[in-house]
N, C-alpha and C positions, 0 to 999 in steps of 0.2 A: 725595523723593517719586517722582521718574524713576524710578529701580532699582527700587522698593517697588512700583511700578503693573508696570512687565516681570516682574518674580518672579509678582503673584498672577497674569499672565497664563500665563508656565511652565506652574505648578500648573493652571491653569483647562484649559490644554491636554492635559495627561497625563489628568486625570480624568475630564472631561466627556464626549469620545469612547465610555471606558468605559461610564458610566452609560446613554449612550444607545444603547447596546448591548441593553439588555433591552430596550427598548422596540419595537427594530425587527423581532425574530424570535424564535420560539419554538425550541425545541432542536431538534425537529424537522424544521422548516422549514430550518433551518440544514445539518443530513443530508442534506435532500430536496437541498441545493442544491450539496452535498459529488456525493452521486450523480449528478446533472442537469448535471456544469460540461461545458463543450463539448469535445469530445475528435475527435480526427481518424480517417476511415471507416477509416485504415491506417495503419501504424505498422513498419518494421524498425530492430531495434536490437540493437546487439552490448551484452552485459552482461558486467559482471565483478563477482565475485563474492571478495571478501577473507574468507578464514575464521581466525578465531585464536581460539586459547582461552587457558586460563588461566593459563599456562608461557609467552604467549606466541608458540607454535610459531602459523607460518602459511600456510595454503594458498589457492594462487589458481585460480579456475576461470573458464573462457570459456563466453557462451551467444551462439547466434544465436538469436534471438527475432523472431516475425510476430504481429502480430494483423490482425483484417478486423473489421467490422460486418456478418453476414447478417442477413437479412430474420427471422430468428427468437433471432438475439441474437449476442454477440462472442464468437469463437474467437480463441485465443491458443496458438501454439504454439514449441518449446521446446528445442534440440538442442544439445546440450553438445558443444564441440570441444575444450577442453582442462580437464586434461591431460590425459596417457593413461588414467588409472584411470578417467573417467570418461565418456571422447568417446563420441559415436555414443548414449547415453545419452538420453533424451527426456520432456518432460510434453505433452500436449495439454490444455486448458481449453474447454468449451462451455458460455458464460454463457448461457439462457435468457431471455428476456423471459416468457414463462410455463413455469413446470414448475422441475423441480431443476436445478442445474448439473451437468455431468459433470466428470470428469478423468478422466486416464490416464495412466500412468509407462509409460515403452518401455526394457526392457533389453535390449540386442543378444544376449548370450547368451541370452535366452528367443527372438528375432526374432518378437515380439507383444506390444503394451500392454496392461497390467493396469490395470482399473477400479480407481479409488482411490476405498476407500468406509469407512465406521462406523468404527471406533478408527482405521483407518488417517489419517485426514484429521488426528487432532490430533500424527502425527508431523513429525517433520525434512523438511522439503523439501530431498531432497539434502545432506543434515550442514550446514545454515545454518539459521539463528533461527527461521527461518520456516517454518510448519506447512501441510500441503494447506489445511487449513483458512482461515487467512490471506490464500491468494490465492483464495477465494470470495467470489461475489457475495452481498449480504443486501440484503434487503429492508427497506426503512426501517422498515416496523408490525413488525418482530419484536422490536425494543426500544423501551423506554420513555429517550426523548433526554430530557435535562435542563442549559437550559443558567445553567452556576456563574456563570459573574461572564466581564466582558471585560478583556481585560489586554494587556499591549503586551510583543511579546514581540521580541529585536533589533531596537527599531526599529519593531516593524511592527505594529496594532492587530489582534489575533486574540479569538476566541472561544473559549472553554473550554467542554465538552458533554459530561457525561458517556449512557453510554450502558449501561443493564441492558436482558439478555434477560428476552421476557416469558416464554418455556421455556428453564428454567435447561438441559435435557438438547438443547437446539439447539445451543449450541457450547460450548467448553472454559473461557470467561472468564467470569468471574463478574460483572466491568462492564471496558469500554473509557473512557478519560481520553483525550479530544485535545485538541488546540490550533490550530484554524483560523482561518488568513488572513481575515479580512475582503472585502479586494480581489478575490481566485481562488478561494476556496472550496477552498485547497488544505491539508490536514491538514500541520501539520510537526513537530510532538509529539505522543506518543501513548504511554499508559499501561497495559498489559494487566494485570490481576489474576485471581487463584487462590484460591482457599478465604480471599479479607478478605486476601489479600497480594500486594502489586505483582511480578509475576512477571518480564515482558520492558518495553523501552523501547524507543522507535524516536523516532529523531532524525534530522529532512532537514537537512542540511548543505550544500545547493545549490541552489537552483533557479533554471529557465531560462522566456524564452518562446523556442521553437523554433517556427516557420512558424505565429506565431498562438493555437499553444497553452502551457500552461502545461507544465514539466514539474521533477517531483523527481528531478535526473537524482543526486540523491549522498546515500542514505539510510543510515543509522549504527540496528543492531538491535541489541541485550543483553540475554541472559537473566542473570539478575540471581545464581540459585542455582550456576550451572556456570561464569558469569564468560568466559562465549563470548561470541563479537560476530562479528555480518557487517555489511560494508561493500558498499553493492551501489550501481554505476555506471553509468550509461545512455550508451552513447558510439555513434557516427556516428546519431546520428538521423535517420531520413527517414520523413516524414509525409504520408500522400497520394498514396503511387506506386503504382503497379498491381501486386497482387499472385495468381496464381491462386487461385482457389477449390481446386482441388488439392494447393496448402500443406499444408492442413490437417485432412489425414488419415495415416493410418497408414502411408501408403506415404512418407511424405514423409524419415522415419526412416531406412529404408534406402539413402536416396541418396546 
């Protein structure tokens, strides 16, 4: 009767958490809180960036990366050091609290960024998985959150939400699939689909808490049709240190 009373406890445990999963938030709610987790005023971080595709063959690239929180929304900016093909190379990001977001790609031989806008956003960010698109901000009312069922995912009780746009011509996905932490509010699977077919995957393969906050310092991307993958890596993290305001402009590329 011992074992038989521990087993329906097992079961009672895996399940139960699940079910009460619906009860405590809406899919949206859920988003709103994916947006709202607390994130640090500053942030430098060296990235690396693993490219392979489907042979195989693989290339490595270095970024120094800043972000800030201004009074009118977070700038992130973006300077490739290796390798040679592509150092000196740049993105800037200006996330809005109201109004649209900007971007801008800095190639040394033009020595001036190009606004990245309309078809261009749903390209390659730099030959990896990831589209301009991707590293924009969205506002939670532009899709319709729906959340599937809760499920435990390594261990760890997550939330499944899918996500359609309510203007299919706002971005390139037809719906987004995640899988979020319960605990952090941190996404660590995620589904993108294309014309009713699962297009890329994004898979975190590490996360940390660094000075307080959460971070996915080891994210695994695939497109699924070309069989390419990036592996992107957040290494010396420092969060909170004083950064200028003059980072994060155009001039900051040529230095």
């Amino acid at each position: 009767m011992g074992k038989l009373f521990f087993h329906l406890l097992l079961v009672m445990s895996i399940f139960l958490p699940l079910r009460n999963l619906r009860a405590e938030l809406t899919g949206r709610e859920i988003i709103k809180n994916v947006l709202n987790r607390k994130t640090p005023t500053t942030t430098e971080v060296r990235v690396k960036m693993l490219l392979t595709d489907k042979n195989q063959n693989e290339r490595i690239r270095e970024i120094s990366s800043f972000s800030k929180e201004f009074p009118d929304g977070r700038r992130t900016i973006m300077k490739f050091i290796l390798p040679a093909d592509v150092k000196g190379m740049g993105f800037l990001q200006k996330v809005r609290k109201k109004g649209m977001d900007e971007q801008f790609m800095y190639l040394p031989e033009l020595k001036r960024a190009r606004r990245v806008t309309g078809s261009a956003r749903k390209g390659s960010f730099f030959g990896s998985d990831l589209t301009y698109e991707d590293l924009e901000s969205r506002d939670v009312d532009e899709d319709v959150h729906t959340l599937l069922r809760g499920s435990n995912l390594d261990g760890v009780v997550v939330y499944v939400v899918e996500s359609n746009p309510k203007d299919p011509e706002s971005t390139q996905y037809g719906k987004v699939i995640q899988w979020i932490r319960k605990d952090n509010y941190i996404p660590v699977r995620a589904e993108f689909y294309k014309d009713g077919e699962l297009f890329k995957k994004l898979a975190v393969e590490k996360i940390d808490k660094i000075d307080g906050f959460w971070v996915a310092q080891k994210t695994n991307i695939k497109t699924l049709k070309t069989e390419h993958s990036t592996i992107i890596e957040l290494l010396d993290i420092k969060n909170n240190k004083p950064i200028p305001d003059d980072v994060f402009t155009e001039r900051f590329f040529s230095r």
